[in-house]
C-alpha positions in Angstrom: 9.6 -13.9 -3.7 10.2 -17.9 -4.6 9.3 -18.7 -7.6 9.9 -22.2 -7.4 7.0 -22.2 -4.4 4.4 -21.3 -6.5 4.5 -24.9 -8.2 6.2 -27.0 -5.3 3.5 -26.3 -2.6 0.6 -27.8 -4.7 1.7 -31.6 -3.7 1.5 -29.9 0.6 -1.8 -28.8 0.2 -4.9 -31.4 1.5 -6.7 -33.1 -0.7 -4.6 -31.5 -3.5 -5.4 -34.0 -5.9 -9.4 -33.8 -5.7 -9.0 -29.9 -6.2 -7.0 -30.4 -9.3 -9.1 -33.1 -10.4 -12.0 -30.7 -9.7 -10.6 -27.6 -11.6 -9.3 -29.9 -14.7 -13.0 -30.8 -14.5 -14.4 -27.4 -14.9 -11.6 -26.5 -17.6 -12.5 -29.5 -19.8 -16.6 -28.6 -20.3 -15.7 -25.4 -20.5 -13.7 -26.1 -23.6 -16.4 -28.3 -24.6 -19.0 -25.9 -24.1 -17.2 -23.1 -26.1 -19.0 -23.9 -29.2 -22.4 -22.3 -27.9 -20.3 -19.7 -25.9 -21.8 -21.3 -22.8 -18.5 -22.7 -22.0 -17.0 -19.0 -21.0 -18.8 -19.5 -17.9 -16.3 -22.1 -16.7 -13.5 -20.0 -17.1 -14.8 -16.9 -15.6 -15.4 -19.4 -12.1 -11.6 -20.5 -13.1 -10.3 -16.4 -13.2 -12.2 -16.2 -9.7 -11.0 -19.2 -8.1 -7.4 -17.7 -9.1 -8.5 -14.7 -7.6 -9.1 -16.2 -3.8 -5.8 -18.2 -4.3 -4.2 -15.0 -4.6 -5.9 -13.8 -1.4 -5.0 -16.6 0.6 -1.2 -16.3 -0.4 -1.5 -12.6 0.4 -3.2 -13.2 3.5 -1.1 -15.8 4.7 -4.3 -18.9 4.7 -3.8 -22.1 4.9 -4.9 -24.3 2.5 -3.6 -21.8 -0.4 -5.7 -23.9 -2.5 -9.4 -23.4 -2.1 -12.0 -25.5 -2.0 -14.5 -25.3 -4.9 -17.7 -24.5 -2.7 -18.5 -21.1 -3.6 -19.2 -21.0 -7.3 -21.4 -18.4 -7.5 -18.4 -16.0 -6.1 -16.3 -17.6 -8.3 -18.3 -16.7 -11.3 -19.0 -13.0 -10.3 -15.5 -12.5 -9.4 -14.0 -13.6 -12.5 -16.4 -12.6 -15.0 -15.5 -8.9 -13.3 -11.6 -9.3 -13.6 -12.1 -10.5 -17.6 -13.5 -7.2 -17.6 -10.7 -5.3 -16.0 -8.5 -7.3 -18.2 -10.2 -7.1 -21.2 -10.1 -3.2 -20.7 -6.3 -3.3 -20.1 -6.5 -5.4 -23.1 -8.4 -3.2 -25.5 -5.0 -1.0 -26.5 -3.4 -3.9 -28.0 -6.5 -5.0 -29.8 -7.2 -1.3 -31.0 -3.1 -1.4 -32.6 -4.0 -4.5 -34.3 -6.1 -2.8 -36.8 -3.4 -1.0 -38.4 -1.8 -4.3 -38.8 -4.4 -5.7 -40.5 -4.8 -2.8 -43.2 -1.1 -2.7 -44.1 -0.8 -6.6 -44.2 -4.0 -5.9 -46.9 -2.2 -2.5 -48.8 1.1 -4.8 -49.1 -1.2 -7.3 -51.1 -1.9 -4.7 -53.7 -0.5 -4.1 -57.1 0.6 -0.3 -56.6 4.3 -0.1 -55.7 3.9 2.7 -53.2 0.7 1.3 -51.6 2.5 -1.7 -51.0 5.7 0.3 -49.4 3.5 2.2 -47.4 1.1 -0.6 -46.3 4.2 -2.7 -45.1 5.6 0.6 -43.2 2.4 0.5 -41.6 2.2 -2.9 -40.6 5.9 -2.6 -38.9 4.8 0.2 -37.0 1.7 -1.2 -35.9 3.4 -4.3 -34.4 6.4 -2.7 -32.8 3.6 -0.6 -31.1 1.5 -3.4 -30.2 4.8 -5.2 -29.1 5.4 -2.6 -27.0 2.0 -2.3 -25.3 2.3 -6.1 -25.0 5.4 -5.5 -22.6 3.4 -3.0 -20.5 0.5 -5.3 -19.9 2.5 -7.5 -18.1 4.3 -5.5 -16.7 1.0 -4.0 -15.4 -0.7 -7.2 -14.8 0.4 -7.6 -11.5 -0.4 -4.3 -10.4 -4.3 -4.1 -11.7 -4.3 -7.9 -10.2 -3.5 -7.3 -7.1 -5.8 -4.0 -7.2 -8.8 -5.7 -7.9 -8.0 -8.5 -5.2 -8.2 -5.8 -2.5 -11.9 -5.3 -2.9 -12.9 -7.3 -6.0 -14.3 -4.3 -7.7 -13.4 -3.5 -11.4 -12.8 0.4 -10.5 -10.1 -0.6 -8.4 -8.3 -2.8 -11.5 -8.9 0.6 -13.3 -6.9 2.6 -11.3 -4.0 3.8 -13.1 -2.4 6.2 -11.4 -2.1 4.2 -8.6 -0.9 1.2 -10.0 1.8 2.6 -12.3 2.8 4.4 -8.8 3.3 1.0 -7.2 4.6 -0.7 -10.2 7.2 1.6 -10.0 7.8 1.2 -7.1 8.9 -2.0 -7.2 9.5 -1.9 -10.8 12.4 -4.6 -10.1 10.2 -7.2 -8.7 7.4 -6.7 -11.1 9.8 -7.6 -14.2 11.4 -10.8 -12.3 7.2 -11.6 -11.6 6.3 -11.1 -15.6 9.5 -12.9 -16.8 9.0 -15.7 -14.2 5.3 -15.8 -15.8 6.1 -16.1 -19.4 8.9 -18.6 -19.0 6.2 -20.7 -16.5 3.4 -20.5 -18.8 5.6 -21.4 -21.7 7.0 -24.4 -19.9 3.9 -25.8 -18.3 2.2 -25.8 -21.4 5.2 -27.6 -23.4 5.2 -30.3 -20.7 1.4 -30.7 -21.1 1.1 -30.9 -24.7 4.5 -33.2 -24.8 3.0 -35.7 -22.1 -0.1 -35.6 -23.6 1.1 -37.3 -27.1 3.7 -39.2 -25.0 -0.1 -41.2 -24.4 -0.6 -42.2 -27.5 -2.5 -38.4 -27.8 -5.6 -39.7 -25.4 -3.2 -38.2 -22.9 -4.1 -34.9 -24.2 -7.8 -34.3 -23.0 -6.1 -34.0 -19.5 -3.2 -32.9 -19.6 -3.6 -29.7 -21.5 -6.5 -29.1 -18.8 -4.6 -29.6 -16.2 -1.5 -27.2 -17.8 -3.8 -24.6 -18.2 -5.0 -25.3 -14.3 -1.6 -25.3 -13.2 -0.4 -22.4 -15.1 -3.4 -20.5 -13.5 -1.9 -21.5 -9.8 1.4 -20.6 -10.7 0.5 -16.8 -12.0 -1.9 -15.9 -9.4 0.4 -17.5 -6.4 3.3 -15.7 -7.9 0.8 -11.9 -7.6 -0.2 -13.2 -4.3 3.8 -13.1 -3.2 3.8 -10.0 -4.3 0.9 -8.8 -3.0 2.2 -10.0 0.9 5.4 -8.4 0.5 4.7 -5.2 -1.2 1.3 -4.5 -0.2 -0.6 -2.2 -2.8 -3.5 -0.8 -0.1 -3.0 2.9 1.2 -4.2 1.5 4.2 -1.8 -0.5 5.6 1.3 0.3 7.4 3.7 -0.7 4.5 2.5 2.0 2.6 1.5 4.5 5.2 4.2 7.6 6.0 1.8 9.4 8.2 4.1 9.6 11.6 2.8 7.8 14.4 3.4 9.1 18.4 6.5 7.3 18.7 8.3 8.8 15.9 7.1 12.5 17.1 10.4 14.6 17.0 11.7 15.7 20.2 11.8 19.9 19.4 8.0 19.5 20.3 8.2 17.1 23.5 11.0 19.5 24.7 8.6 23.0 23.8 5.5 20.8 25.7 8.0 19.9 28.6 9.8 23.3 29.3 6.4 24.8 29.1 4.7 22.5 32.0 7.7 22.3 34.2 7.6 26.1 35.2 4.0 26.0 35.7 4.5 23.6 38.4 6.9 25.0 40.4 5.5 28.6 40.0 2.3 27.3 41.2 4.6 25.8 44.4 7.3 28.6 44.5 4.1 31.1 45.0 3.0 30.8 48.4 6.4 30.5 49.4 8.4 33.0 47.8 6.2 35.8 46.5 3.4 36.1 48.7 4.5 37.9 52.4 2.2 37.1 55.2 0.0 39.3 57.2 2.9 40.2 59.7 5.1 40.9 57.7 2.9 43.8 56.1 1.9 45.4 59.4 5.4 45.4 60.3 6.4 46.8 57.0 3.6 49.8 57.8 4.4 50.3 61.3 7.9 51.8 61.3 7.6 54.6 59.1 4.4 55.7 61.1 6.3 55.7 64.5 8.8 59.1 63.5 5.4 60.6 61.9 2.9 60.4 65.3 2.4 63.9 67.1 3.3 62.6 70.6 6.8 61.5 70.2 7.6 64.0 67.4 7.1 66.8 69.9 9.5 64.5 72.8 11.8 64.0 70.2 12.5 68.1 68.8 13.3 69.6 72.3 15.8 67.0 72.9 18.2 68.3 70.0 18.4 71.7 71.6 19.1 70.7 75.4 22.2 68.8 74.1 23.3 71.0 71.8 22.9 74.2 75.1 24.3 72.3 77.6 27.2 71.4 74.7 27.4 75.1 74.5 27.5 76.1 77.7 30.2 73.2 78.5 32.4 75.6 76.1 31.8 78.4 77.6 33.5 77.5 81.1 36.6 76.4 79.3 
């Protein structure tokens, strides 16, 4: 992940200074418009221009910056992350009612209601300091959910998030410190060039911080987002084992168990299998000794030899 990038690539993009002028544009009647709540509108296009910046770092597009021709998109896509933020955001807000209740029981006259409306009030902002840590820490993770398919369940998805937050629980802190600390010094270097021009300075400048701080965040998810991709669906994240990784115990089984079924089916006609002949000569000896002809030829013959033997005996 570089950090630095995320600010230096702005002056390499085309026409970089007619999309700032452009966004700094939309940020300044917005702020305008506030007053009649009308001005909102701007900043929900600003959230969703963010948003495709991300995508384009994720997805590798050139120009990163976009250009501002799809502000309809814009609009619906941001005004759907302010509410995914806004429910990650609701926590804090809730612990901030506690806060305000003991700052008003410390005011009182009662010794003890005071002690126990300032113990209160300490609690409640060490809690809400400590949900303040895991929003950004979790920021990146519901941002980078809701880029996948822009839809607000998919920012809501906690299980899966904290899973790959986890993950990559290391990169995630370098990502939310890298954030504050930008933030913080964009802004100062706005405000402090602003009144460097005589004050005038100011009506552009802040704009254009909050602009650039915008870039900065969302390029910095987007980095994150290309090297630790959060989607189940692609290969980073898949453990599923694909054909070449099969084991071999089962490509040995699958080969000793074709082999002999090739060379039985060749060793058959060979080997097992006697021909015709050989079968009739197999048959035809032992019925030779058993036919009635040369059985009857065959049992006189003993007892000639075995007279004439005698009688041959008898003259000695």
């Amino acid at each position: 992940m570089d950090i630095m990038q995320a600010v230096t690539f702005i002056p390499e993009e085309e026409r970089w200074m007619e999309k700032l002028a452009i966004g700094v544009g939309v940020i300044l009647v917005s702020s305008v418009l506030s007053i009649v709540l009308v001005g909102i509108l701007g900043f929900f296009i600003l959230g969703g221009y963010s948003i495709r910046l991300l995508q384009n770092v994720r997805d590798g597009r050139h120009p990163v910056l976009p250009e501002w021709n799809d502000w309809g998109g814009d609009l619906t896509r941001g005004f759907k992350y302010a509410v995914v933020v806004f429910v990650w955001w609701l926590a804090a807000v809730l612990l901030y009612v506690p806060i305000f209740l003991g700052a008003a029981m410390s005011g009182g006259d009662n010794g003890f209601v005071q002690f126990m409306g300032a113990l209160i009030m300490v609690a409640g902002l060490c809690l809400a300091l400590l949900y303040t840590i895991f929003f950004y820490l979790a920021q990146p993770g519901f941002t980078i959910a809701f880029a996948t398919d822009e839809r607000i369940n998919s920012g809501l998805e906690l299980s899966k998030i904290w899973r790959w937050t986890r993950a990559n629980l290391g990169q995630v802190i370098i990502a939310a410190i890298a954030v504050v600390i930008g933030n913080f010094v964009i802004a100062s270097l706005a405000g402090i060039i602003g009144l460097l021009i005589c004050g005038i300075g100011l009506v552009v400048t802040i704009p254009l911080g909050v602009l650039v701080v915008s870039i900065f965040q969302f390029h910095i998810f987007g980095q994150l987002a290309r090297e630790f991709p959060l989607d189940d669906s692609q290969p980073a994240s898949v453990d599923a084992p694909t054909p070449d990784d099969a084991s071999p115990e089962p490509a040995g089984l699958i080969e000793t168990e074709q082999a002999p079924d090739v060379d039985e089916t060749q060793a058959e006609p060979e080997e097992s299998i006697p021909s015709e002949e050989e079968i009739r000569d197999v048959w035809a000896e032992p019925e030779e000794p058993t036919s009635s002809d040369e059985g009857t030829s065959e049992t006189p013959a003993a007892p000639e030899e075995s007279a004439s033997s005698d009688d041959e005996v008898g003259k000695f």
